[in-house]
C-alpha positions as CSV (number, residue, x, y, z in Angstrom):
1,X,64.6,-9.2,-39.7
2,X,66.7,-7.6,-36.8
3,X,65.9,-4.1,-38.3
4,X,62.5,-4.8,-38.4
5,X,62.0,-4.9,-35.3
6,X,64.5,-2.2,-34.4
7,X,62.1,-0.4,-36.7
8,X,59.2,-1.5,-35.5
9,X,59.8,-0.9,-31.8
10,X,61.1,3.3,-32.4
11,X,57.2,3.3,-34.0
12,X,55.8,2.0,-30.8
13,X,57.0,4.2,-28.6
14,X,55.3,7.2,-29.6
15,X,52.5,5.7,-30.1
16,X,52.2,4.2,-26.6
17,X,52.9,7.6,-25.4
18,X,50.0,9.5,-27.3
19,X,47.6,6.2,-26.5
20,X,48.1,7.4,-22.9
21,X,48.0,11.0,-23.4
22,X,44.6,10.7,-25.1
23,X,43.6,8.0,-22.7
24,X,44.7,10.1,-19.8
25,X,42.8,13.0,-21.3
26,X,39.4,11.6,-21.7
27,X,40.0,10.5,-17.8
28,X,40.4,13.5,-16.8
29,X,37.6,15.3,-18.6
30,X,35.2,12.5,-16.8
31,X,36.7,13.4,-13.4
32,X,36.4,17.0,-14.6
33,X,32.4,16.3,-15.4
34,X,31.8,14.6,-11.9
35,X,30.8,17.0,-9.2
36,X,29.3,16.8,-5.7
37,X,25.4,18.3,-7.4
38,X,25.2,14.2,-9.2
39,X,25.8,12.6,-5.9
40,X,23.4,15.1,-3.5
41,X,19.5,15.1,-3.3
42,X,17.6,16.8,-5.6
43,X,15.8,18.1,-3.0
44,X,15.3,17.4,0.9
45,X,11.6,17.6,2.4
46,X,10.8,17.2,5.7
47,X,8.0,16.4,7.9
48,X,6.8,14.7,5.1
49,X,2.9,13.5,4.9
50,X,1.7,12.1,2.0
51,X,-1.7,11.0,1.5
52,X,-2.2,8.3,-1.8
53,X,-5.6,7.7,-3.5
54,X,-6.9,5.0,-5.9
55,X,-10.0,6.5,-7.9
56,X,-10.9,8.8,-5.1
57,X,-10.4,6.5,-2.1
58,X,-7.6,6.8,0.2
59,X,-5.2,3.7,-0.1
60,X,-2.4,4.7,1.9
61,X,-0.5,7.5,3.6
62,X,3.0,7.8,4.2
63,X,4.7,10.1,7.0
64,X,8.2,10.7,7.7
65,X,10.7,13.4,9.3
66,X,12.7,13.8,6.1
67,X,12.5,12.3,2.7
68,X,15.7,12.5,0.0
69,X,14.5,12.8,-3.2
70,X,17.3,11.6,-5.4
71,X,15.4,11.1,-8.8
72,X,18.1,13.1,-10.6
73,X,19.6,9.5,-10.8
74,X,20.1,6.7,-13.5
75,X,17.8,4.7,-11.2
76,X,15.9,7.2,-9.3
77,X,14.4,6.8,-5.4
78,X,13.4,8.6,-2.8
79,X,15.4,7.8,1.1
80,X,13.8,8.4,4.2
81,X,16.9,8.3,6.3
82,X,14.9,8.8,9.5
83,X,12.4,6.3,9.5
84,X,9.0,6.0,8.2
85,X,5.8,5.5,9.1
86,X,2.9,3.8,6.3
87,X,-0.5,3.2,6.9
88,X,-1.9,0.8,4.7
89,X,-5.9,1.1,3.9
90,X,-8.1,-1.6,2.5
91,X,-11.4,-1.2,0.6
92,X,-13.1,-0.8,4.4
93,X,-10.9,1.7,5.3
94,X,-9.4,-0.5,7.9
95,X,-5.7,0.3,8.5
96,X,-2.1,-1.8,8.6
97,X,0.5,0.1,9.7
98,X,4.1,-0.3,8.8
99,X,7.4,1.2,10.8
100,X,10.5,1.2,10.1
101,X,14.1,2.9,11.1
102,X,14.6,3.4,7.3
103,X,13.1,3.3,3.7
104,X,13.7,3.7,-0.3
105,X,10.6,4.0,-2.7
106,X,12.5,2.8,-6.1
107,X,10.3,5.1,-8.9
108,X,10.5,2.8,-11.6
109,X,9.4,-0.5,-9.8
110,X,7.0,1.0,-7.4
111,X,9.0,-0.9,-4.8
112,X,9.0,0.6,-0.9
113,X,12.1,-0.7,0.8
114,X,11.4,-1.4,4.4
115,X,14.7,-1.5,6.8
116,X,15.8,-1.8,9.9
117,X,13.3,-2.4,13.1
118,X,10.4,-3.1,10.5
119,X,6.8,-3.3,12.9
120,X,3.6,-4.7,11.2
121,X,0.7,-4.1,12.7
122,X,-2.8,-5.4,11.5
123,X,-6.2,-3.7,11.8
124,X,-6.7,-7.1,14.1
125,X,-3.8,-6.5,16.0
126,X,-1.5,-9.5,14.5
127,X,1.7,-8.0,14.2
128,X,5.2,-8.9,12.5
129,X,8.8,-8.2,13.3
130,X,11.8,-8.2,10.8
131,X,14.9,-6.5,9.4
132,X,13.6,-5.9,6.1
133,X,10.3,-5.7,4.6
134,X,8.7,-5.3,1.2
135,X,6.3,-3.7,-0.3
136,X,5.1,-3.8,-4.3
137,X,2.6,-0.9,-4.4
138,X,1.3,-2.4,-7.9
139,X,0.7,-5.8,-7.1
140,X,-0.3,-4.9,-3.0
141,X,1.9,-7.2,-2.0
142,X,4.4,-7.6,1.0
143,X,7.3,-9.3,1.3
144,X,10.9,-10.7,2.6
145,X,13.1,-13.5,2.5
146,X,14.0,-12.1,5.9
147,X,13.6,-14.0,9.5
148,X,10.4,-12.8,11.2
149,X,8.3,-13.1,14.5
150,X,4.9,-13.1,13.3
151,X,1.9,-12.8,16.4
152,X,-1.5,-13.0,16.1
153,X,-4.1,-13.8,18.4
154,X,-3.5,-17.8,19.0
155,X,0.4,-18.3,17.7
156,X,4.0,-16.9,17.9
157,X,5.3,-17.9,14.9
158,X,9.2,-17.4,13.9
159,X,10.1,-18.6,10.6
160,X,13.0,-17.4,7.5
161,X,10.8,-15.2,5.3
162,X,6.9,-13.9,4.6
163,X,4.8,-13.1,2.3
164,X,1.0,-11.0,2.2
165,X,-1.7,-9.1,0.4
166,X,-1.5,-5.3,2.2
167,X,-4.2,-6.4,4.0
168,X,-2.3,-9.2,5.6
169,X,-5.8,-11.5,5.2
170,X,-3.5,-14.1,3.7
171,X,0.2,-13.7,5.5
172,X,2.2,-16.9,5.5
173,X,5.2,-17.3,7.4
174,X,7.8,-19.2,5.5
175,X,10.5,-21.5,6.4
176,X,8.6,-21.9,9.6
177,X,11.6,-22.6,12.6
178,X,9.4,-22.8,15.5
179,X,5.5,-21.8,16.5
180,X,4.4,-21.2,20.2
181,X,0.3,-21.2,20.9
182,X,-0.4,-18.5,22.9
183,X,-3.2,-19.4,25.8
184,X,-4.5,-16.3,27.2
């Protein structure tokens, strides 16, 4: 039984040694496929503005310094690194507008990504203030789990979250922390 395993352990030597050559290998050849060109843009546009249409109407329009187009990805987007302005446009043509200090449109969900110093602003002048906002381009919808200061005419509203239609005809403020009338 002794020289069994004396045998046994000579064969698993090289073995070992050839599993991590070929292991090593392969590694290398995937470092050797990775460059810089699968982690850059695409392409870089800027003064970007982009007008969107739903059956010949105008349903929104998008303008930005610079926009990263980085749908060479597994999960492609496009990055507005600095900032973003949307207009949102209902049936009346009467406009929302959206800010914010950054944004990603995700491709494959529709989904704009709304961060950092996020304005709303209503055709009525209610407006709403938050780190993050969302938008779902198929269903119209905007959203966060987010806080938010939301003002419109008769209340300051603060509360943990939000949630619209684009035209913001329906906003609801949720987790509601604390609401202020406003008396002018």
């Amino acid at each position: 039984m002794k020289a069994y395993c004396n045998i046994r352990s000579k064969n698993i030597i090289p073995l070992f040694v050839v599993a991590i050559f070929f292991s090593c290998n392969n590694t290398l050849k995937k470092v050797q496929g990775l460059d810089s060109s699968s982690y850059a843009p695409m392409s870089i546009a800027e003064n970007i503005n982009t007008k969107y249409t739903d059956s010949g109407i105008l349903t929104s329009i998008l303008v930005s310094p610079k926009m990263l187009n980085f749908t060479n990805r597994e999960f492609p987007y496009y990055e507005f690194p600095n900032g973003i302005d949307l207009t949102l446009l209902d049936n009346k043509q009467n406009k929302n507008t959206v800010t914010a200090d950054h944004a990603f449109v995700y491709s494959q969900t529709d989904l704009i990504d709304l961060q950092g110093n996020v304005i709303l602003t209503t055709n009525t002048n209610d407006t709403l203030f938050t780190d993050q906002l969302f938008y779902d381009q198929k269903k119209e919808w905007l959203f966060t789990n987010f806080a938010v200061k939301f003002r419109t005419k008769d209340y300051l509203t603060n509360g943990n979250g939000f949630d619209s239609n684009k035209n913001v005809t329906n906003a609801q403020v949720l987790e509601v922390t604390g609401r202020i009338f406003i008396d002018q």
